[in-house]
SEMAR-606661 format. One line per 5 residues: number of its first residue (from 1); for each residue x, y, z of N, C-alpha, C. Coordinates in steps of 0.1 Angstrom, whole numbers. Layout:
N
NUM = X,Y,Z,X,Y,Z,X,Y,Z; ...
***
This chain:
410
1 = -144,-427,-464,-148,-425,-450,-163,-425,-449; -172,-418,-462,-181,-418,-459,-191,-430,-464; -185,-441,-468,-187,-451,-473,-189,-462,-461; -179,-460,-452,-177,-466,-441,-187,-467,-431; -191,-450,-428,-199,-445,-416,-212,-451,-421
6 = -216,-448,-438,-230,-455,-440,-231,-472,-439; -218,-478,-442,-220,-491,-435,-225,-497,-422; -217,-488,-411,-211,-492,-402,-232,-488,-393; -237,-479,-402,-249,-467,-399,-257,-484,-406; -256,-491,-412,-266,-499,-422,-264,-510,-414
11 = -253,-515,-405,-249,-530,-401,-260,-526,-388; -259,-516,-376,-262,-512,-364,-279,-514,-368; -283,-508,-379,-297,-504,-384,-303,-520,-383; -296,-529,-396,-301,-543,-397,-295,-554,-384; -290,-548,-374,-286,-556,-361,-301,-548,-351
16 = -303,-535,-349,-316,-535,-343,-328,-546,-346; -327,-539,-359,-340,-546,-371,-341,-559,-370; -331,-569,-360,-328,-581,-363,-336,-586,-348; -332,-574,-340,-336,-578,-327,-349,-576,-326; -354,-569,-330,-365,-563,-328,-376,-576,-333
21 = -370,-585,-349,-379,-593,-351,-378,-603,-344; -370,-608,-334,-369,-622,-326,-385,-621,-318; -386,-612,-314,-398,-616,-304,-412,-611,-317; -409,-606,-330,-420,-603,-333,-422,-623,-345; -412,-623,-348,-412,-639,-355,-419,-653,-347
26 = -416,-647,-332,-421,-658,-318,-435,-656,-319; -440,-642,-319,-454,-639,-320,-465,-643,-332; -457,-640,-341,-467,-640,-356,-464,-657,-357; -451,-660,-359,-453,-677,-357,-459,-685,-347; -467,-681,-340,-473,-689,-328,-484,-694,-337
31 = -488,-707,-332,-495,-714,-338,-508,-713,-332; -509,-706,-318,-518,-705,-314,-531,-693,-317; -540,-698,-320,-553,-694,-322,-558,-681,-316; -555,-682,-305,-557,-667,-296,-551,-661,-296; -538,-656,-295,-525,-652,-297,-526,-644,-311
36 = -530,-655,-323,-529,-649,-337,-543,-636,-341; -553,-640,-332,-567,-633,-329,-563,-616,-323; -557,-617,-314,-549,-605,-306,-543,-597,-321; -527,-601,-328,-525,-597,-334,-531,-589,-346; -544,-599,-352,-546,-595,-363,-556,-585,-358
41 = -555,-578,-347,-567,-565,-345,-560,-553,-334; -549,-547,-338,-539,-542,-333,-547,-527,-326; -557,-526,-333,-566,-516,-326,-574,-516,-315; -578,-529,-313,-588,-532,-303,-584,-536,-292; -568,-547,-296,-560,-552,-285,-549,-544,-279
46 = -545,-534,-287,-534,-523,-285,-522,-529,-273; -516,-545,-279,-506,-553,-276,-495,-548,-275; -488,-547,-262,-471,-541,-265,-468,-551,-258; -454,-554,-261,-446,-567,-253,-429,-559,-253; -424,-560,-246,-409,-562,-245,-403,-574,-239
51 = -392,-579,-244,-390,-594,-243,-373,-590,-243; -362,-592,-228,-351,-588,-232,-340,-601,-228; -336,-604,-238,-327,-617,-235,-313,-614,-223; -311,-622,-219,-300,-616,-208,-286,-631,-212; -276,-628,-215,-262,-635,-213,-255,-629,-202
56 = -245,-641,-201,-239,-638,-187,-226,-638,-197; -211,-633,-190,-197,-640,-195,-189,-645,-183; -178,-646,-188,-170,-656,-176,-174,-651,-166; -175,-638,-159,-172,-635,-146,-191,-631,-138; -201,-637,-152,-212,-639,-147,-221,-623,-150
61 = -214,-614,-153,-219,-601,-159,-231,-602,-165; -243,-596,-163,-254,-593,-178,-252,-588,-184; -256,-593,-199,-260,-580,-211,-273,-579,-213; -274,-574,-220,-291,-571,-224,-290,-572,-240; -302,-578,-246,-309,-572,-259,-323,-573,-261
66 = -327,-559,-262,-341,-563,-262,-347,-560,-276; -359,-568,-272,-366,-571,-283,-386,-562,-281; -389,-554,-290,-401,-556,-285,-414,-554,-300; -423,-552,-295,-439,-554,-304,-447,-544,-302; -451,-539,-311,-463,-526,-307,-461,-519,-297
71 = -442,-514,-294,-445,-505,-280,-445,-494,-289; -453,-485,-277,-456,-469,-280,-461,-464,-267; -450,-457,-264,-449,-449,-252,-459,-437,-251; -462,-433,-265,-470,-418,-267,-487,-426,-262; -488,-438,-265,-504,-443,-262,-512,-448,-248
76 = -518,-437,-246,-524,-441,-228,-527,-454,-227; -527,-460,-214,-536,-471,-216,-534,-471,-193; -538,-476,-188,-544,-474,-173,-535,-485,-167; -522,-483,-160,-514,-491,-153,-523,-499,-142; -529,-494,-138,-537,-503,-124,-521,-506,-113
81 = -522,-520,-105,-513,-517,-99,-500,-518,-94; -492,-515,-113,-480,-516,-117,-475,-504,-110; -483,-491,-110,-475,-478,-100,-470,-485,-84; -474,-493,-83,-469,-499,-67,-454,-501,-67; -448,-506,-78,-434,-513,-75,-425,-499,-78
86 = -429,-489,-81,-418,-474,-82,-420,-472,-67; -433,-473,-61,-433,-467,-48,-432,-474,-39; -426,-489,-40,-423,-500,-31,-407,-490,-29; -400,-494,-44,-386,-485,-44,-385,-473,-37; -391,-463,-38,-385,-449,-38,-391,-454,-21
91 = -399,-459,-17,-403,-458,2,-391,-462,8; -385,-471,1,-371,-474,11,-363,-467,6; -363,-459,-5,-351,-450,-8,-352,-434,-1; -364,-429,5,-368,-426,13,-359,-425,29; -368,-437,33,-356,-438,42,-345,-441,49
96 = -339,-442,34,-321,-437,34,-320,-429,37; -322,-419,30,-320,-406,22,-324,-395,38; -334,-405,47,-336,-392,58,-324,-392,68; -319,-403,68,-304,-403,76,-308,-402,92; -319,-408,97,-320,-412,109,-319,-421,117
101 = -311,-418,123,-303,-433,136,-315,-439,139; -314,-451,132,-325,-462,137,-336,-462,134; -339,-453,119,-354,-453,111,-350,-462,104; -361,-475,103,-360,-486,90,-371,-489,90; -370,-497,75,-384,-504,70,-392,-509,85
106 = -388,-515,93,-392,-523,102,-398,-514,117; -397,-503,112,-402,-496,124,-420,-494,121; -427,-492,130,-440,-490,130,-445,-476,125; -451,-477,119,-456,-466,108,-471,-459,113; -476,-451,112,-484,-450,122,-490,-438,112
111 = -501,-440,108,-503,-431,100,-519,-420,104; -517,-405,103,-526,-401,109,-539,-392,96; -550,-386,104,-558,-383,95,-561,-370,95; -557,-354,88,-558,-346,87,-570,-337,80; -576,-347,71,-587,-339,66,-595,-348,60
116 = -610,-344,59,-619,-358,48,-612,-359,31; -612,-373,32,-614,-385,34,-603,-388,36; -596,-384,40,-584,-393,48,-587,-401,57; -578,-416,62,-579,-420,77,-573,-425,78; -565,-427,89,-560,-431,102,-555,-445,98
121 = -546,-452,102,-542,-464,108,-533,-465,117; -535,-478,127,-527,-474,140,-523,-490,142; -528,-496,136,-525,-512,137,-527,-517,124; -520,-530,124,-525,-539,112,-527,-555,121; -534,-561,123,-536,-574,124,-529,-586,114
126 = -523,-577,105,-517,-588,96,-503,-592,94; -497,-582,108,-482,-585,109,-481,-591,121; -471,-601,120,-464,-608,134,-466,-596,148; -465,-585,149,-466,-578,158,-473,-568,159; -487,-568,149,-502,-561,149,-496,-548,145
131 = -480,-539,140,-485,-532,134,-480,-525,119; -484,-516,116,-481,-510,100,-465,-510,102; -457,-509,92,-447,-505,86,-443,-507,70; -435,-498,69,-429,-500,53,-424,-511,51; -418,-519,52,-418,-539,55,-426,-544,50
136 = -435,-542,60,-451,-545,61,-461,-541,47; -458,-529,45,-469,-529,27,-458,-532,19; -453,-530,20,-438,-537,7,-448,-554,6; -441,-558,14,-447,-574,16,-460,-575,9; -471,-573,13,-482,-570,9,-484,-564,-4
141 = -479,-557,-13,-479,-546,-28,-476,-561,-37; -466,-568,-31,-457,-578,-37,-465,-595,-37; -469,-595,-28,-475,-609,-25,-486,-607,-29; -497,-600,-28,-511,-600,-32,-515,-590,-41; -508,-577,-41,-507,-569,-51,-519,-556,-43
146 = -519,-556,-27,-531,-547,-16,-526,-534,-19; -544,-533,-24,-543,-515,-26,-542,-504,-14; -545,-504,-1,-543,-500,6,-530,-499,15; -521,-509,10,-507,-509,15,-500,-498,4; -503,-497,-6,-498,-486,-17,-499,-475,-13
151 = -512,-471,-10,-517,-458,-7,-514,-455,4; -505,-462,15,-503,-453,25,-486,-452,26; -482,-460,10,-465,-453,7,-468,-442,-2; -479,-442,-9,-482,-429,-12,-480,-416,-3; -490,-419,6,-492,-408,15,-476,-404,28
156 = -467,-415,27,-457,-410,29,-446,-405,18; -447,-407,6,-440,-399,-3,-440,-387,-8; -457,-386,-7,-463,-370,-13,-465,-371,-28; -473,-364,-31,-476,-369,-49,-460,-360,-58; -461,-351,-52,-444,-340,-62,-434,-352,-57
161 = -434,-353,-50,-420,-366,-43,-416,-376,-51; -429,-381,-50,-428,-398,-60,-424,-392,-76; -430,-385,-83,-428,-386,-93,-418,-376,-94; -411,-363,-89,-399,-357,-91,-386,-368,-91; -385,-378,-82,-376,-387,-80,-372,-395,-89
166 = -386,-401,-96,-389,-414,-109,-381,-402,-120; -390,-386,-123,-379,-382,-136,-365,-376,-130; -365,-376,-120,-349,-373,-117,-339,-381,-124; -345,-395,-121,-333,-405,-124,-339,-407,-139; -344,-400,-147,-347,-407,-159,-360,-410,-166
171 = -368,-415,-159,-378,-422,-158,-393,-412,-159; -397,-404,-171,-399,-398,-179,-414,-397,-182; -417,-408,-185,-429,-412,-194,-439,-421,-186; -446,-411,-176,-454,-415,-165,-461,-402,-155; -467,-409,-151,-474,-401,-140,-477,-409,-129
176 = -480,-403,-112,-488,-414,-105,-491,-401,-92; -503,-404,-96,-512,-389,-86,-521,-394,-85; -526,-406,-83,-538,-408,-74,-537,-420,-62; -542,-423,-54,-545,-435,-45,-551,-443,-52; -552,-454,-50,-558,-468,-58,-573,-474,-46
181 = -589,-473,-55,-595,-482,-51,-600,-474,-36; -602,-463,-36,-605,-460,-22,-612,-448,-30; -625,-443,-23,-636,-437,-25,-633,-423,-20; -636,-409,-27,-641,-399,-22,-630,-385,-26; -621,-393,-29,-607,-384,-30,-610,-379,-49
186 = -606,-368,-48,-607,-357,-63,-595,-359,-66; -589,-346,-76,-577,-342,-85,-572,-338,-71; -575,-328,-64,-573,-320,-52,-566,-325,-42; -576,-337,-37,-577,-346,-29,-564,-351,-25; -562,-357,-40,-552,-365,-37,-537,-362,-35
191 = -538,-345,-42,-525,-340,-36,-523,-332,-21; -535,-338,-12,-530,-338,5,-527,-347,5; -516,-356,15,-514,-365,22,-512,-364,34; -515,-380,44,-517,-373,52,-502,-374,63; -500,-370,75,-488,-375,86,-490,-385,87
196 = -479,-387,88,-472,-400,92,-462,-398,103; -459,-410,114,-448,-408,123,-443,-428,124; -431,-425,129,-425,-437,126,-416,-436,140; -422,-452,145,-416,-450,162,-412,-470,161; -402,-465,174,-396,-479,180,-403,-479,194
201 = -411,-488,193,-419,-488,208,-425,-473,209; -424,-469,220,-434,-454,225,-427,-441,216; -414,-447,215,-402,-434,210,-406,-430,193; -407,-418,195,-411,-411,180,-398,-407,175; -396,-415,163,-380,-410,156,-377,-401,145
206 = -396,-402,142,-401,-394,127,-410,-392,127; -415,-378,124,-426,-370,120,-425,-363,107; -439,-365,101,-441,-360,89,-452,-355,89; -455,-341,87,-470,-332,89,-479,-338,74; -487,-335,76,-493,-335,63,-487,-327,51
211 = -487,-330,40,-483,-325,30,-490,-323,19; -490,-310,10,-495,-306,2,-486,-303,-11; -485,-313,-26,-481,-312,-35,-486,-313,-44; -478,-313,-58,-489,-315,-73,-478,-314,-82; -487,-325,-93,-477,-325,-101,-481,-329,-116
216 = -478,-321,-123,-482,-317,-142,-488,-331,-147; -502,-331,-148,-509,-348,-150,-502,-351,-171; -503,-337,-172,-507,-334,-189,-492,-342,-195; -496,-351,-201,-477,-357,-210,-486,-358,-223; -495,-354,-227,-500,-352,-241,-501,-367,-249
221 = -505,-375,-242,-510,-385,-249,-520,-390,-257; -520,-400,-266,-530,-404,-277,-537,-412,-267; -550,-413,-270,-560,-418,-264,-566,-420,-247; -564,-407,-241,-564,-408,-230,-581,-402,-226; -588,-404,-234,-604,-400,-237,-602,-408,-245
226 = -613,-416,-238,-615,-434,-249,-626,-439,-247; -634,-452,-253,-648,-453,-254,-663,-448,-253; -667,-456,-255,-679,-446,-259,-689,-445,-245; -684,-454,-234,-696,-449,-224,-690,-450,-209; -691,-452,-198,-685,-453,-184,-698,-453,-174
231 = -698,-461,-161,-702,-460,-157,-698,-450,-143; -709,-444,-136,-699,-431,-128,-702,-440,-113; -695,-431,-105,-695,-436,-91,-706,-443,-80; -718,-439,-89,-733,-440,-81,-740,-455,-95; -730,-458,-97,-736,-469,-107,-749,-462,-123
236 = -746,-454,-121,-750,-447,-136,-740,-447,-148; -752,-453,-164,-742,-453,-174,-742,-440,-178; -731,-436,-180,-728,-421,-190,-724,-425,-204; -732,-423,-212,-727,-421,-225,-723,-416,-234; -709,-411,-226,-697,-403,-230,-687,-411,-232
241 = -675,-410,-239,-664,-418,-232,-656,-416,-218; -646,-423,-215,-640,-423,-204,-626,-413,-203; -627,-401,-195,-614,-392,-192,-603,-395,-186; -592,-400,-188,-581,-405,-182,-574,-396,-179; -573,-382,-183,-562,-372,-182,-561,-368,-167
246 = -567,-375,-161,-562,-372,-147,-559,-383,-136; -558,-395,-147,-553,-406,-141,-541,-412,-147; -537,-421,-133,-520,-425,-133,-519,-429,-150; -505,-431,-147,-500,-435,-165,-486,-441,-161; -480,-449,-166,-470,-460,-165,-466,-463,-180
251 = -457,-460,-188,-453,-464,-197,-445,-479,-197; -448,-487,-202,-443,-502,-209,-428,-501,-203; -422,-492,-211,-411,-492,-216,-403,-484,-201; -406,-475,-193,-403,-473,-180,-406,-484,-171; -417,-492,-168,-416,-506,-161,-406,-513,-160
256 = -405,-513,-173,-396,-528,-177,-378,-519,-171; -376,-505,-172,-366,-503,-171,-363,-500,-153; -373,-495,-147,-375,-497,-133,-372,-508,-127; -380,-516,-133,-376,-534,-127,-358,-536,-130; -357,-535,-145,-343,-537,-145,-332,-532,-133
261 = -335,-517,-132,-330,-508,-124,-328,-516,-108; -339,-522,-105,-335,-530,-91,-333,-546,-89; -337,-554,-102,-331,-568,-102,-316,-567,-108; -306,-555,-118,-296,-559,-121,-291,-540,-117; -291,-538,-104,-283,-523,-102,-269,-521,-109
266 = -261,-531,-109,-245,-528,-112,-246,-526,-128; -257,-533,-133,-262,-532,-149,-264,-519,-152; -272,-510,-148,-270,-500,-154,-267,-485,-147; -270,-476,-154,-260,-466,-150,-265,-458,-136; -253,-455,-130,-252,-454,-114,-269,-440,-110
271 = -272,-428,-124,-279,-422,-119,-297,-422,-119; -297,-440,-127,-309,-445,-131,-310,-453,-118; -305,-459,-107,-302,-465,-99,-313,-464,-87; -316,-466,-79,-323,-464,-65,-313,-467,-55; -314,-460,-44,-306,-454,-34,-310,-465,-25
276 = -307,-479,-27,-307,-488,-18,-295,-494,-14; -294,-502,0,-286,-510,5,-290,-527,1; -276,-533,0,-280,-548,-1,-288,-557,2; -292,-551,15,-307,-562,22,-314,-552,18; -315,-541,12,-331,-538,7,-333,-546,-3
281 = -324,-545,-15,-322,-553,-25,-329,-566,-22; -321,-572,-14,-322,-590,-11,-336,-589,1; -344,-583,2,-360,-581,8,-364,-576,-6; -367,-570,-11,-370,-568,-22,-373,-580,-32; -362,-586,-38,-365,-599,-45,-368,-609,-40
286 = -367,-611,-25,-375,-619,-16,-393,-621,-16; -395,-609,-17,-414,-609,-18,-419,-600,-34; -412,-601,-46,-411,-601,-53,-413,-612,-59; -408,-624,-54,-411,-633,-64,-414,-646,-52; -418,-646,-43,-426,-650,-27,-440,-651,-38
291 = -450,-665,-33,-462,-668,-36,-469,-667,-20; -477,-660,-25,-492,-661,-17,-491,-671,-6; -490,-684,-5,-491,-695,3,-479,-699,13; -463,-691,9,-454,-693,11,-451,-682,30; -460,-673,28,-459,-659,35,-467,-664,50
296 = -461,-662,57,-467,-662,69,-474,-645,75; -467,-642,71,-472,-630,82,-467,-619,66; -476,-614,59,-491,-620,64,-490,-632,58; -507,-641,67,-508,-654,58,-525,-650,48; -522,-660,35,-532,-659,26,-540,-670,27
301 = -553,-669,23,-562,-686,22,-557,-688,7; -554,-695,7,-545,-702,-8,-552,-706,-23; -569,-705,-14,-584,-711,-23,-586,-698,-28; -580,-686,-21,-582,-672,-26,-571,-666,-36; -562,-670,-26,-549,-662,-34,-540,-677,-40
306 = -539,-680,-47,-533,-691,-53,-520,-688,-61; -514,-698,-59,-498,-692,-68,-497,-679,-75; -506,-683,-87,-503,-669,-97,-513,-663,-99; -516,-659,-86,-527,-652,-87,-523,-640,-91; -509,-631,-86,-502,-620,-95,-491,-623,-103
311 = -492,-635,-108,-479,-641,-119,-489,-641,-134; -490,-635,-143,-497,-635,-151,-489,-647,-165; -474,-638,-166,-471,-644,-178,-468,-662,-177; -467,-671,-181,-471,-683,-181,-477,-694,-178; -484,-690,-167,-492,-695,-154,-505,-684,-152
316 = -506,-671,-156,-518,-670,-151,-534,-671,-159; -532,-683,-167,-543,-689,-175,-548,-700,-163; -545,-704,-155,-544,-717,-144,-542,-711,-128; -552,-722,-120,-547,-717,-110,-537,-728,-101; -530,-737,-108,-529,-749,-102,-515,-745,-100
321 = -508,-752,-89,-496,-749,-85,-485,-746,-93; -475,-736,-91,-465,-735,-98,-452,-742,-93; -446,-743,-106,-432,-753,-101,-424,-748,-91; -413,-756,-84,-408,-750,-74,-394,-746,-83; -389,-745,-93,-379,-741,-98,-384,-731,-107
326 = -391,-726,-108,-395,-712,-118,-396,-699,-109; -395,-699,-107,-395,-680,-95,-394,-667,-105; -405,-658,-105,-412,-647,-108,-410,-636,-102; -401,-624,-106,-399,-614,-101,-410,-600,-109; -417,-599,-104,-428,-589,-111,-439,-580,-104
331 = -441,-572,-112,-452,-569,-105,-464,-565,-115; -481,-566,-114,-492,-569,-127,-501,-555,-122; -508,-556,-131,-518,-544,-128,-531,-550,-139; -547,-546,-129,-553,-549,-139,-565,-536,-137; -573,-533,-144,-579,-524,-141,-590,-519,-158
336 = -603,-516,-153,-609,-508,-167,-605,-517,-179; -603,-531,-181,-599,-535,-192,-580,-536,-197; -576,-529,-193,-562,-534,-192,-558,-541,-182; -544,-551,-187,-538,-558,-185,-524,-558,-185; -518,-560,-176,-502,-556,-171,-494,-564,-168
341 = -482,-570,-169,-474,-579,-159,-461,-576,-168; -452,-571,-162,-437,-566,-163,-430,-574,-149; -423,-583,-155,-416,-596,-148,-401,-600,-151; -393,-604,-143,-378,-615,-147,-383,-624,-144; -380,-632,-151,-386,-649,-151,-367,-658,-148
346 = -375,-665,-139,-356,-676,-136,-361,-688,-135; -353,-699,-144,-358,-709,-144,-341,-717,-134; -343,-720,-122,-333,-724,-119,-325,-741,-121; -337,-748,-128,-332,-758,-130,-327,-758,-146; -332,-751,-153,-324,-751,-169,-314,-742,-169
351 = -315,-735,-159,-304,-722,-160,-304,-712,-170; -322,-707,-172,-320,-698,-179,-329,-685,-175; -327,-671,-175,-334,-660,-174,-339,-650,-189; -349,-643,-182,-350,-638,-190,-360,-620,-182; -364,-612,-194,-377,-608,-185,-387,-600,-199
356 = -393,-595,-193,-403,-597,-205,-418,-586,-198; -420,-580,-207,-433,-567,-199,-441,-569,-213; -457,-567,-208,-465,-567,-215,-481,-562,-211; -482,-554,-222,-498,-549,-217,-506,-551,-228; -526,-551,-224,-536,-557,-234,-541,-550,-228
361 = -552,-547,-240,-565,-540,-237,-579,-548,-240; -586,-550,-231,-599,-562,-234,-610,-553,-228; -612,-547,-237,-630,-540,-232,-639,-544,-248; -642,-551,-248,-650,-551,-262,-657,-540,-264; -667,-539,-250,-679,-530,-252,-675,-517,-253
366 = -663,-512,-253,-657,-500,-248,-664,-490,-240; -671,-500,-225,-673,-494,-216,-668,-490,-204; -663,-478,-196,-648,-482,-184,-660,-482,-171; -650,-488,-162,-656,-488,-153,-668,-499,-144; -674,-505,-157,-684,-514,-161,-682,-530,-152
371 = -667,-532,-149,-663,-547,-146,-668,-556,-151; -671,-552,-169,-673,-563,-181,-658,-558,-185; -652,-571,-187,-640,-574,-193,-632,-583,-199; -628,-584,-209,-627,-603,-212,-613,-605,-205; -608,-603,-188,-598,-609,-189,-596,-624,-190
376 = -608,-631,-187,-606,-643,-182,-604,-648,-197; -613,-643,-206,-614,-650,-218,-604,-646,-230; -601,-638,-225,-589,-628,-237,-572,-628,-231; -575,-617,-219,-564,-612,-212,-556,-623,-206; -559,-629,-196,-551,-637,-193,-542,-650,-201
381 = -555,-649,-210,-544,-669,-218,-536,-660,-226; -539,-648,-227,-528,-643,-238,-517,-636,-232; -514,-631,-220,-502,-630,-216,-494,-641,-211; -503,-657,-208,-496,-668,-202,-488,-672,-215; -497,-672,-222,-495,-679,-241,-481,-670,-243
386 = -478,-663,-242,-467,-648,-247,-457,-654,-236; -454,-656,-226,-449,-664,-211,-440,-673,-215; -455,-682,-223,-452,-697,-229,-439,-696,-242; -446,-685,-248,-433,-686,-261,-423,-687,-260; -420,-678,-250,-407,-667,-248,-401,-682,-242
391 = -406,-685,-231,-399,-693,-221,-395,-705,-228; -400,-710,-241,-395,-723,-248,-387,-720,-257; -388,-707,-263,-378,-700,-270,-364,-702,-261; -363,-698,-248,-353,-693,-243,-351,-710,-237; -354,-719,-234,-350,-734,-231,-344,-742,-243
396 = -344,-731,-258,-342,-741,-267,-329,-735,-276; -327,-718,-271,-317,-716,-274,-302,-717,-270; -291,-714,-275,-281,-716,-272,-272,-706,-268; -268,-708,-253,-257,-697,-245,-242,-703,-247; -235,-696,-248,-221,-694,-243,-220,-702,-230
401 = -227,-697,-222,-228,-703,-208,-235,-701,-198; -243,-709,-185,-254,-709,-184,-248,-700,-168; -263,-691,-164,-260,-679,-156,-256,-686,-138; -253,-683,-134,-249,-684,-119,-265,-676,-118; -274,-683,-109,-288,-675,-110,-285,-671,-93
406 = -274,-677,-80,-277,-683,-67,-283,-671,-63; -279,-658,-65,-286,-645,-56,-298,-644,-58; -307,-646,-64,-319,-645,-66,-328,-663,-60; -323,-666,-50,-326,-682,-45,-332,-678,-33; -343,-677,-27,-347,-677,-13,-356,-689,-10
***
């Protein structure tokens, strides 16, 4: 018997062990130059990847197995604006959950200003019908990756909200307590938010006072005080390192499980789930993987925002058009030297998926704040290059049978 269990304990061990090397054998075998440069400095580049294969069977079901590289959930590193796609989710699960006749994404959002630095919005210019709604920054978080469309699902979630919800269902190894890219706001600050009301024409259907919450920043992480200097708000170098302990945190390995959580719901288990309906779903992977040029309302200048402009992994070394059969479900974050993009990749004319999260660290100087950073020269070819692997890997191997992709077609 006990002969058995240590077998059965040795086969499970060298079947992880087995998975785990598929995407690390794609890596260290890469022939490429820059790729091999990343690797051989595991301190500087502090590289994590997860890479998870997906089969379908007769009746079109997913499995999973994943594979990953240097993850480590215990090591800070600065999401930038990967916290958008938890709060894209929980805004519509939101309002579900308030159970009012006739509150939807599509109602006008109207947001007010209770104390400095808060402000106001009462219109947007950039919707078909001049104004804000949850539709409306969804769209926007997704298509261009706008910091300001975030921050005002922030300010209708409340900082305890958003993140009670994320570990309710699981989702553990994170934090998200600040606004993105907007001036003036403290630790303090940011746990006021402000009212919000949400109307159909003149009619008020929802009111939300301002709110005051907070929530535990401390998850005891390695390296959350890092480099040697920063520059501060007034453009002065400090030559100190940079304090993170009071900023957002996104673990690798929660992204990648969030994303799963809303491209494959029936996949996994009912209380890791988001409290959506079908067409939030089917809006959801609609401007999820929607390019910049494609969107009318809003529309983009295309010389600005170009295909992948938030598609990092295979395409974002380039800015030249992307194929019309490859569609990108993701969302990237860049910020202080890190580098982000946690994505499902569908290739609809080979019939094959996959998805794949990855973060880099590129500050040579180890200065934050500075906007010296090698993405162009580091970050970027090396998440396209990691894109590139995976995706030739996965055109060259062999399925049982190739996925019914049509739900994910817009």
């Amino acid at each position: 018997m006990r002969i058995a269990l240590l077998a059965a304990a040795l086969s499970c061990f060298l079947a992880v062990h087995a998975q785990e090397n598929i995407l690390q054998q794609l890596l260290e075998n890469s022939g490429d130059s820059l790729v091999r440069e990343v690797l051989r400095q595991p301190g500087q580049f502090q590289l994590q990847v997860i890479y998870t294969r997906i089969d379908r069977d007769a009746d079109n079901h997913p499995s999973f197995q994943r594979f990953s590289y240097g993850l480590d959930s215990g090591l800070y590193f600065y999401p930038a604006s990967t916290v958008k796609m938890p709060a894209a989710f929980l805004a519509l699960e939101k309002l579900n959950e308030l159970k009012i006749l006739g509150l939807d994404k599509n109602n006008a959002m109207i947001t007010g200003a209770a104390r400095p630095p808060q402000t106001a919005v009462h219109n947007d210019t950039s919707a078909a019908n001049s104004l804000p709604s949850i539709a409306h920054y969804i769209k926007k978080i997704f298509l261009v990756s706008d910091n300001d469309a975030f921050n005002r699902l922030y300010e209708f979630l409340g900082q305890e909200h958003l993140n009670r919800k994320l570990y309710e269902k699981g989702y553990q190894s994170l934090r998200i307590v600040h606004r993105l890219s907007v001036s003036g706001y403290d630790v303090e600050g940011n746990r006021h938010t402000n009212p919000v009301g949400f109307y159909r024409g003149d009619s008020l259907l929802y009111y939300q006072g301002e709110v005051y919450s907070a929530w535990p920043a401390d998850l005891r992480l390695r390296g959350q005080v890092r480099g040697l200097a920063y520059m501060d708000g007034d453009g002065r170098l400090i030559p100190e390192p940079f304090d993170f302990r009071n900023k957002n945190f996104f673990s690798l390995q929660d992204m990648h499980d969030i994303l799963q959580a809303a491209l494959f719901p029936e996949a996994v288990p009912a209380e890791r789930r988001f409290n959506l309906t079908d067409e939030d779903y089917r809006f959801l992977w609609k401007y999820m993987s929607m390019l910049p040029g494609e969107s009318d309302y809003p529309a983009y200048d295309t010389t600005e925002y170009w295909d992948s402009y938030v598609k990092f992994f295979l395409f974002g070394d380039s800015q030249a058009a992307m194929p019309d059969h490859i569609r990108i479900f993701n969302k990237v974050g860049d910020a202080y030297g890190f580098l982000t993009d946690v994505a499902y990749v569908v290739d609809f004319k080979n019939g094959l998926e996959f998805m794949l999260a990855a973060n880099i660290h590129v500050n040579k100087n180890q200065t934050y704040n500075d906007g010296v950073y090698e993405y162009d020269e580091i970050g970027f070819p090396v998440l396209a290059r990691i894109g590139r692997l995976v995706y030739e890997y996965e055109l060259k191997r062999e399925r049982a049978r190739k996925p019914d992709l049509e739900r994910y077609r817009f």
